[in-house]
RODOMI-411450 format. One record per atom (N, C-alpha, C): residue in one letter; x, z, y. Coordinates in steps of 0.001 Angstrom, whole numbers, plus 500000, padded with zeros to 6 digits. Atoms other than C-alpha are relative to their C-alpha. Layout:
# residues N
AXZY
...
***
This chain:
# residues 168
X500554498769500509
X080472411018966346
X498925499711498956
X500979500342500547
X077398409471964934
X500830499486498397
X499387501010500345
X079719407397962830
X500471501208498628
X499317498815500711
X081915411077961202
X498291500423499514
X501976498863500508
X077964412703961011
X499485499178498540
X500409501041500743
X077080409698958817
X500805500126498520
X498974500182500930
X080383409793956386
X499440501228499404
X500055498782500658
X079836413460956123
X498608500319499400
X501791499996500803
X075653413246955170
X500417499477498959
X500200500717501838
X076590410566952393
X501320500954499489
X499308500019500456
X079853412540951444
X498787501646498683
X501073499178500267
X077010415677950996
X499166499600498723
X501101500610501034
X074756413382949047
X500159500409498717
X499197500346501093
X077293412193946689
X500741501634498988
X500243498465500633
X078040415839946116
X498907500592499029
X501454499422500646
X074614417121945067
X500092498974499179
X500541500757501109
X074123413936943045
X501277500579499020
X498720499677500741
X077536414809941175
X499526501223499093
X500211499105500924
X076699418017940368
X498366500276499440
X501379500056500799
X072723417338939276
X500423498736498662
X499581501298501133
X074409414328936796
X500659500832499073
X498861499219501521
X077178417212935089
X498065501129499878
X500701499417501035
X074009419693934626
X498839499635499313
X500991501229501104
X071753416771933226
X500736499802498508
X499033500057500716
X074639416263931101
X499849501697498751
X499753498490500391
X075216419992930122
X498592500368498938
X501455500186500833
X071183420041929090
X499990499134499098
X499883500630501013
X071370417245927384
X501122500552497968
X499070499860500904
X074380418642925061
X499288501229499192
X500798498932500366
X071930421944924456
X499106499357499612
X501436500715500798
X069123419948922575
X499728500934499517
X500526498350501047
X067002422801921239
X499524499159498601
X500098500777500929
X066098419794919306
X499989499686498715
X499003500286501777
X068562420296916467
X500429501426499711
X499496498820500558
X068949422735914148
X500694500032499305
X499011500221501933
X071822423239911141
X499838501095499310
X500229499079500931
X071170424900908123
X500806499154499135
X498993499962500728
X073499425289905555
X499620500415498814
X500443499917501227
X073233424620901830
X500962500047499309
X498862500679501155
X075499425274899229
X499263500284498286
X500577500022500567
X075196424799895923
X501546500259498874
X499107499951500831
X077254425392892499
X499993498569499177
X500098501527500497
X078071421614890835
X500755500314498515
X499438500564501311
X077958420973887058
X499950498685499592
X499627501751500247
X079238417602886578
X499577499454498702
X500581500913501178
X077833415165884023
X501279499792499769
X498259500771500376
X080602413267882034
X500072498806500474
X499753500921499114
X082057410329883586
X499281498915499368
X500737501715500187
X080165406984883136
X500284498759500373
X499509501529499504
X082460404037883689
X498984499134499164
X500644501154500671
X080330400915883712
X500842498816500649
X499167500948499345
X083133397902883970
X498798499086499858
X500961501075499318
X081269395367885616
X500973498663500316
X499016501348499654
X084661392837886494
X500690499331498799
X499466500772501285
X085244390436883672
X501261499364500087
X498716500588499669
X088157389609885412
X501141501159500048
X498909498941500063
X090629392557883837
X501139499781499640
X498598499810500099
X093900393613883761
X500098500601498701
X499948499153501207
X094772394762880194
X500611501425499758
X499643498649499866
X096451397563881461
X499963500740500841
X500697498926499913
X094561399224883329
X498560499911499808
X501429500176500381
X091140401067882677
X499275499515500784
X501129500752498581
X089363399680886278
X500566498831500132
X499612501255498885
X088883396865888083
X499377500307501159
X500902500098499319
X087319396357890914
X498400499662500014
X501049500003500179
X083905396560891255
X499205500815499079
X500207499069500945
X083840398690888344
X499055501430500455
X500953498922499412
X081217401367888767
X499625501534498945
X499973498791500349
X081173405031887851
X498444500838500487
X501467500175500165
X077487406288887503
X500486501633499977
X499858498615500478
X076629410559887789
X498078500380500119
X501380499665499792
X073844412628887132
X500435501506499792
X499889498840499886
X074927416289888189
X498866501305500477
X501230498059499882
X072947419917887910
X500780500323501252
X500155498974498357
X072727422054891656
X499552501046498978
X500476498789500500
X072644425666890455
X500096501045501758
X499362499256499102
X072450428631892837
X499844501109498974
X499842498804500583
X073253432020891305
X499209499725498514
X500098500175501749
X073269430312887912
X498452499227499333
X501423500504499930
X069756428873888167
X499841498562500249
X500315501293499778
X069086425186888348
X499223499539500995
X500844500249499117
X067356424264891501
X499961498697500583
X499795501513499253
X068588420624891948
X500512499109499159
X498858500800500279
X070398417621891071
X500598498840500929
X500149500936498875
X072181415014892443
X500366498765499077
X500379500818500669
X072206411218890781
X501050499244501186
X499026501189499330
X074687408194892353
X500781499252499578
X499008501132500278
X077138405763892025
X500936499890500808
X498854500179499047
X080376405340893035
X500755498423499486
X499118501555500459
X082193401205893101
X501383499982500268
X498555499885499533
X085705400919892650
X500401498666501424
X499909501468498853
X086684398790896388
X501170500144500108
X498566500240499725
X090400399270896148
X501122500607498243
X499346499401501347
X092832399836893132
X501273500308500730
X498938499243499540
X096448400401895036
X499649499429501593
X499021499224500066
X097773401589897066
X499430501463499231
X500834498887501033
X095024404002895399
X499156499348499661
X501682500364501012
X091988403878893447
X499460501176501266
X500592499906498886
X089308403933896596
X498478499734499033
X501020500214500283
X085490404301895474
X499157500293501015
X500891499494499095
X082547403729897620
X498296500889499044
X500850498927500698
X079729406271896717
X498857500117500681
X500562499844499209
X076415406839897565
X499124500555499091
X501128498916501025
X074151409776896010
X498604500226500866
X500856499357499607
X070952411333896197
X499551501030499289
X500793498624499616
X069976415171896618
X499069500354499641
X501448499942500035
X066791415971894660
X499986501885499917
X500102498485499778
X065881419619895857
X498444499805499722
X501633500272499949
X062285420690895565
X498766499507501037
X501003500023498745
X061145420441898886
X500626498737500498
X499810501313500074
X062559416842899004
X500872499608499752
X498976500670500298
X065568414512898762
X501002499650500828
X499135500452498770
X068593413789900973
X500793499306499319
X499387500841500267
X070729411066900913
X500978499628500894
X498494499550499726
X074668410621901346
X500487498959499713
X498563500867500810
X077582408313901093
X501495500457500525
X498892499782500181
X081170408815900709
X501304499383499360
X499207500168500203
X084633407613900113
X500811500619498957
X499543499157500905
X086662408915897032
X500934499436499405
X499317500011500686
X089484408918895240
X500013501015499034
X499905499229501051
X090428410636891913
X501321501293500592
X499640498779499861
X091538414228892181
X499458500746500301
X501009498759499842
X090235417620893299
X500140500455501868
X499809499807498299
X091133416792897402
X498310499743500215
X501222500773499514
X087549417554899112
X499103499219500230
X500671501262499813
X085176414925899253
X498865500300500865
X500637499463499175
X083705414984902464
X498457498954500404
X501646500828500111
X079510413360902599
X499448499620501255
X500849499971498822
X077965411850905654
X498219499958499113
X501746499959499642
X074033412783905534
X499259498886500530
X500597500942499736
X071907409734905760
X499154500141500612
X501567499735499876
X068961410575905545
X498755500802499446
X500411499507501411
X066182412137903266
X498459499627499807
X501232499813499960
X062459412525902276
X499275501583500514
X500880498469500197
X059597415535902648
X500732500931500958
X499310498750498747
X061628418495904628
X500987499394500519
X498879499976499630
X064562416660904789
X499777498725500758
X500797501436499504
X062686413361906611
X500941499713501249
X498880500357498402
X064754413452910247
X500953501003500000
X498884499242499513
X068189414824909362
X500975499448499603
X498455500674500051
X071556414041909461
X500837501298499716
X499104498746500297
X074893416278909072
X500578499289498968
X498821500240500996
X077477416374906600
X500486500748499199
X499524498950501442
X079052417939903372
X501092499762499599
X498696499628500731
X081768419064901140
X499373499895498438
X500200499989501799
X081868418319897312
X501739500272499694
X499298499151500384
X084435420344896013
X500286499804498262
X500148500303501262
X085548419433892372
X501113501168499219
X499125499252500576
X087623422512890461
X500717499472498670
X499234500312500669
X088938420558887871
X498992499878497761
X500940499473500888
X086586422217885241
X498753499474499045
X501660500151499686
X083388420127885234
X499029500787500621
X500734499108498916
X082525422492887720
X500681499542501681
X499551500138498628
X082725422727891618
X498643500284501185
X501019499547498537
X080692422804895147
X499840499156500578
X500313500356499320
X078611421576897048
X499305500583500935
X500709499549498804
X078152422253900566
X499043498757501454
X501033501126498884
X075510420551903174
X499578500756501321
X500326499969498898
X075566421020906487
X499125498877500906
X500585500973499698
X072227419688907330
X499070500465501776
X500692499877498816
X071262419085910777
X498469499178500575
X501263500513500221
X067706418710911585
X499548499170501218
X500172500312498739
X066773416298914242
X498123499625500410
X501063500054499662
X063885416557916621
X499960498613500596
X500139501821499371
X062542412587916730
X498587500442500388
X501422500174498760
X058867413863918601
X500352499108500848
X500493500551498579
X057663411369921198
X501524499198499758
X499174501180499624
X060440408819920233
X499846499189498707
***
């Protein structure tokens, strides 16, 4: 008897601990912590700036590897200039595509955020992980959309999430 009384106290335990571990869990996933705010912006593209950098070319074609494509694009909102963004993208693959690694920075007024990204040529999405930034944008992360219409125009969107680093 003692023996069943015993199984059934720890089976009890193991219960309660079970379900105080899923709503530790559950809290944890609710961080009031973090907030997302959402930026978009209208993108007027600079003109392209190949700087070949690989002395080791192919005569027929215009890249090589390593080859680096340089921007310095206007942020408008409702036609107004409120930003830019400045980066570099390196060519790291030529087929089975032309693959560029990219890595910009965000100058808004109330500070700077900083991004990198993967790209190929065309007008498919180009989707930004959020690094990092300065001034407002100091502890956040999140991610974006650059949107290219073909035009020298297009979008940019930033889904920036703000993280609470207090007391760590």
């Amino acid at each position: 008897m003692r023996r069943t009384m015993l199984v059934a106290l720890s089976s009890l335990v193991l219960a309660v601990a079970a379900v105080l571990s899923v709503s530790a869990v559950s809290s944890a996933d609710d961080d009031p912590g973090e907030e997302s705010t959402t930026l978009r912006f209208d993108v007027r593209f600079s003109p392209q700036a190949l700087i070949a950098t690989n002395n080791e070319r192919d005569p027929n074609s215009p890249l090589a590897l390593g080859d680096a494509n340089v921007f310095h694009d206007q942020l408008l909102v409702d036609g107004e200039r409120v930003g830019d963004e400045v980066g570099s993208c390196v060519i790291a693959a030529l087929a089975p595509e032309i693959v560029a690694n990219c890595g910009l920075v965000i100058r808004l007024p109330d500070g700077d955020i900083t991004g990198q990204f993967a790209t190929s040529p065309g007008p498919d999405p180009k989707p930004i992980a959020l690094t990092g930034g300065t001034a407002a944008y100091r502890n956040i992360g999140g991610e974006g959309t650059l949107v290219e219409f073909g035009d020298e125009t297009g979008t940019l969107t930033l889904e920036v999430l703000h993280l609470d680093t207090r007391g760590k």
